[in-house]
C-alpha positions as CSV (number, residue, x, y, z in Angstrom):
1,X,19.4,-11.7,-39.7
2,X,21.4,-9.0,-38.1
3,X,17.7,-6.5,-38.1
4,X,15.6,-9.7,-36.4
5,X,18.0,-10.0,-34.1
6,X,18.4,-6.2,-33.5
7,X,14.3,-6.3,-33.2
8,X,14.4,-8.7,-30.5
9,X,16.9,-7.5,-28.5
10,X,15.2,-4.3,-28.7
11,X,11.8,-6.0,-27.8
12,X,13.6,-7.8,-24.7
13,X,15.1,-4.0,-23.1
14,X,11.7,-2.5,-23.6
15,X,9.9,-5.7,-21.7
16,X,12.5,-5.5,-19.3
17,X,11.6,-2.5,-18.3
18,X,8.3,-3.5,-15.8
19,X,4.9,-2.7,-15.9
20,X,3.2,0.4,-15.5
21,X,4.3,2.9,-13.6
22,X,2.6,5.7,-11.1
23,X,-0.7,5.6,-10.9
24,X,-3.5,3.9,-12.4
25,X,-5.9,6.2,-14.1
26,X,-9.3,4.9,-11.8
27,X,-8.4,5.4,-8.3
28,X,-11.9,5.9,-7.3
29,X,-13.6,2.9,-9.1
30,X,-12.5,-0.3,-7.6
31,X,-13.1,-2.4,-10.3
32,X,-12.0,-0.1,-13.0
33,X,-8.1,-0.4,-10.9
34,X,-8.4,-4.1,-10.5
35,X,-9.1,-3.7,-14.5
36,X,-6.7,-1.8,-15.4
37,X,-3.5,-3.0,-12.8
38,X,-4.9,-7.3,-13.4
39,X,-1.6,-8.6,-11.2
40,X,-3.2,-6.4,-7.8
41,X,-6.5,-8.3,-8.1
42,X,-4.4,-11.4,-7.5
43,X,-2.3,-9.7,-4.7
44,X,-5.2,-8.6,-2.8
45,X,-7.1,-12.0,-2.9
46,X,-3.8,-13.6,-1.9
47,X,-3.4,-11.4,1.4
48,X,-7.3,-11.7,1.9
49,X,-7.1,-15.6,1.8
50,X,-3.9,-15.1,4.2
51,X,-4.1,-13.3,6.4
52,X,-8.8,-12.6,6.3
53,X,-7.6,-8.6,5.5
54,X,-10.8,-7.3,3.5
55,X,-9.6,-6.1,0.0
56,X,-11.6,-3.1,0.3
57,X,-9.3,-2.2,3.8
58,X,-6.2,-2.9,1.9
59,X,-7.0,-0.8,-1.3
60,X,-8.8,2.1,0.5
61,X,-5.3,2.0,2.7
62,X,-3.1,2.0,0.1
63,X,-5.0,4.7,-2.0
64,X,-4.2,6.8,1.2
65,X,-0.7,5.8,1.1
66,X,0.4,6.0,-2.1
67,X,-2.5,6.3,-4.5
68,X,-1.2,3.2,-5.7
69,X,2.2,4.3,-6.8
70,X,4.7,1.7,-6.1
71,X,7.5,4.6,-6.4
72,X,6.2,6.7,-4.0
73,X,8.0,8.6,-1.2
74,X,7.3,10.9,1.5
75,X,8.5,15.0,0.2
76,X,11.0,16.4,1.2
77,X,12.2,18.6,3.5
78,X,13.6,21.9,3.1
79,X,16.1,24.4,5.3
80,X,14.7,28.2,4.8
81,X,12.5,27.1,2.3
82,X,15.3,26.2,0.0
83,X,17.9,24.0,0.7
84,X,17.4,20.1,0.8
85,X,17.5,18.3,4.2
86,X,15.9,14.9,3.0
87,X,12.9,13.6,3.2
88,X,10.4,13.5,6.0
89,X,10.3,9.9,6.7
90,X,12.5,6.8,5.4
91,X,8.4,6.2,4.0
92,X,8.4,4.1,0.4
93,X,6.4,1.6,-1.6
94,X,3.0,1.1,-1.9
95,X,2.3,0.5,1.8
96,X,4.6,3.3,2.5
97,X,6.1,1.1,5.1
98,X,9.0,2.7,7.5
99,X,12.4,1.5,6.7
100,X,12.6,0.0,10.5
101,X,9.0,-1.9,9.9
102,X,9.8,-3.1,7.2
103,X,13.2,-4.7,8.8
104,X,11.1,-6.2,11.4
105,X,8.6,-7.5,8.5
106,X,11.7,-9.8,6.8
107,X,12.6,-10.0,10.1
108,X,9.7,-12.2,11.6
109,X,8.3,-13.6,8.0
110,X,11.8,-14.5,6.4
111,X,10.6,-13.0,3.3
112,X,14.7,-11.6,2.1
113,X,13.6,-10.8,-1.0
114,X,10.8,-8.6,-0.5
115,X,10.5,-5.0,-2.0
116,X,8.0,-2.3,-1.0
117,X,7.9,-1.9,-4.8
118,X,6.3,-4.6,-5.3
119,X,2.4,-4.8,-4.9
120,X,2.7,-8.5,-3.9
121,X,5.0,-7.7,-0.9
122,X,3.5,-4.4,-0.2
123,X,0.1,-6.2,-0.1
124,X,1.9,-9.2,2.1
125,X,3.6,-6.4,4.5
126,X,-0.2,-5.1,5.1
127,X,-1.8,-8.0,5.9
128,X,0.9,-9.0,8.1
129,X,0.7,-5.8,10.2
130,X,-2.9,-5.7,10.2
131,X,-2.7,-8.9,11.9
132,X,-0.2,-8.3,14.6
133,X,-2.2,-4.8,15.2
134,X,-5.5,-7.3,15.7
135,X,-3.5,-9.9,18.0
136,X,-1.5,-7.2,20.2
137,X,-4.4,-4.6,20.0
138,X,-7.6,-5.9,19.2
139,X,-8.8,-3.8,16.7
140,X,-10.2,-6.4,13.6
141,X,-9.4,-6.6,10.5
142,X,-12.7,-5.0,9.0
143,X,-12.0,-1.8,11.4
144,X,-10.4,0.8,8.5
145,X,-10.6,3.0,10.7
146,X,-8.8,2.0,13.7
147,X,-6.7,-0.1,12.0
148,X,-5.5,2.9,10.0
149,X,-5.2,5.1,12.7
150,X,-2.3,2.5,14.1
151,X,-1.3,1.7,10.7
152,X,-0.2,5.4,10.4
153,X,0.8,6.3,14.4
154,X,2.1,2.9,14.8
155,X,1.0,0.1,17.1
156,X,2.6,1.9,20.4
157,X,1.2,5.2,19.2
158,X,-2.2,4.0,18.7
159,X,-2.1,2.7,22.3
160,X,-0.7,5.7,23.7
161,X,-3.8,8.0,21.4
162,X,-1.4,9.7,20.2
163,X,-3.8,10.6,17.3
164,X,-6.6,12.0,19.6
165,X,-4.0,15.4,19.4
166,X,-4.2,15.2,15.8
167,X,-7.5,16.2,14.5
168,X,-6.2,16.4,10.9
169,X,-5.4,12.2,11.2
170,X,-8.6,11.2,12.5
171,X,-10.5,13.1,9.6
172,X,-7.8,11.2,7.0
173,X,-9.0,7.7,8.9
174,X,-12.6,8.4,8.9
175,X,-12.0,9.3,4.8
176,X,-9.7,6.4,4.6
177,X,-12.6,4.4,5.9
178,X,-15.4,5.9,3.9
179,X,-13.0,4.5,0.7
180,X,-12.9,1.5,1.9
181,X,-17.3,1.5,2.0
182,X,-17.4,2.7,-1.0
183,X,-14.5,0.2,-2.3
184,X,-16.5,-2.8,-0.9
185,X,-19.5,-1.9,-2.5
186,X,-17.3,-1.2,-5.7
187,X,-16.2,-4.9,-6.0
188,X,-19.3,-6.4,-4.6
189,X,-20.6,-5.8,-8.2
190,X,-17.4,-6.8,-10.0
191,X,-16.6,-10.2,-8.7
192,X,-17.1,-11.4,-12.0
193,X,-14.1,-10.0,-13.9
């Protein structure tokens, strides 16, 4: 009696411990990740039904992000080359969502609970600033580009073209929006699953 039970409790730790982490292994192929990671297929279509984000925008986004690590964080930063002085940005999650954005997100959605860890929330975060960025600057919901452009500079910076100094930004948006093609295609084919 004393083993089973021993089994089981053992059993319960290891389930405890979450699903998968890092990254899944098919970042390129959407429907090999919706495959692979089942519960972001549902968080995506959630958010899409939501909020009208395309999942193609939102995965193509958070591939740039985080490459779909729900763990991930900005590097850090270094004195001299050597000694620590924290990282570059307060930058976490999957949506890799600023520490005061993120405020303002349970803020104005009363969502308490929610972790950037969390692909459901991360997902929910997205399609929740997408559509403030369409309603306070236009740009739709189908524009990756644009919309990524003030997804990264912010909604102010966007305004201000801030990114027009920062050639290296615009050639991440325009890749960022080739993924999110190529993503669209991906899953126009694997509906079915």
């Amino acid at each position: 009696m004393k083993r089973a039970l021993g089994a089981v409790l053992i059993l319960m730790i290891v389930a405890s411990c979450g699903g998968p982490k890092g990254s899944p292994q098919n970042l390129d192929n959407a429907c090999l990740l919706l495959a692979e990671r089942k519960p972001y297929a549902r968080a995506f279509r959630n958010v899409e039904r939501k909020y009208g984000v395309p999942t193609a925008v939102m995965m193509a986004m958070i591939h740039q992000e985080s490459k779909f690590d729900g763990a991930a964080r900005t590097p850090h930063r270094y004195a001299l080359g050597v000694i620590p002085m924290g990282r570059q940005s307060s930058a976490y999650g999957y949506s890799q969502a600023l520490d005061g954005t993120w405020e303002e997100y349970l803020q104005k959605t009363g969502k308490r609970g929610a972790r950037r860890t969390d692909i459901d929330d991360a997902t929910d975060f997205m399609g929740w600033y997408m559509t403030e960025t369409r309603d306070r600057l236009g740009i739709p919901l189908s524009d990756t580009y644009n919309q990524y452009l003030a997804y990264h500079d912010g909604r102010a910076g966007y305004a201000r073209g801030s990114y027009k100094s920062k050639a290296w930004l615009v050639d991440v948006a325009q890749k960022v929006a080739r993924r999110a093609e190529i993503y669209n295609i991906q899953l126009s084919n694997c509906r079915h699953r």
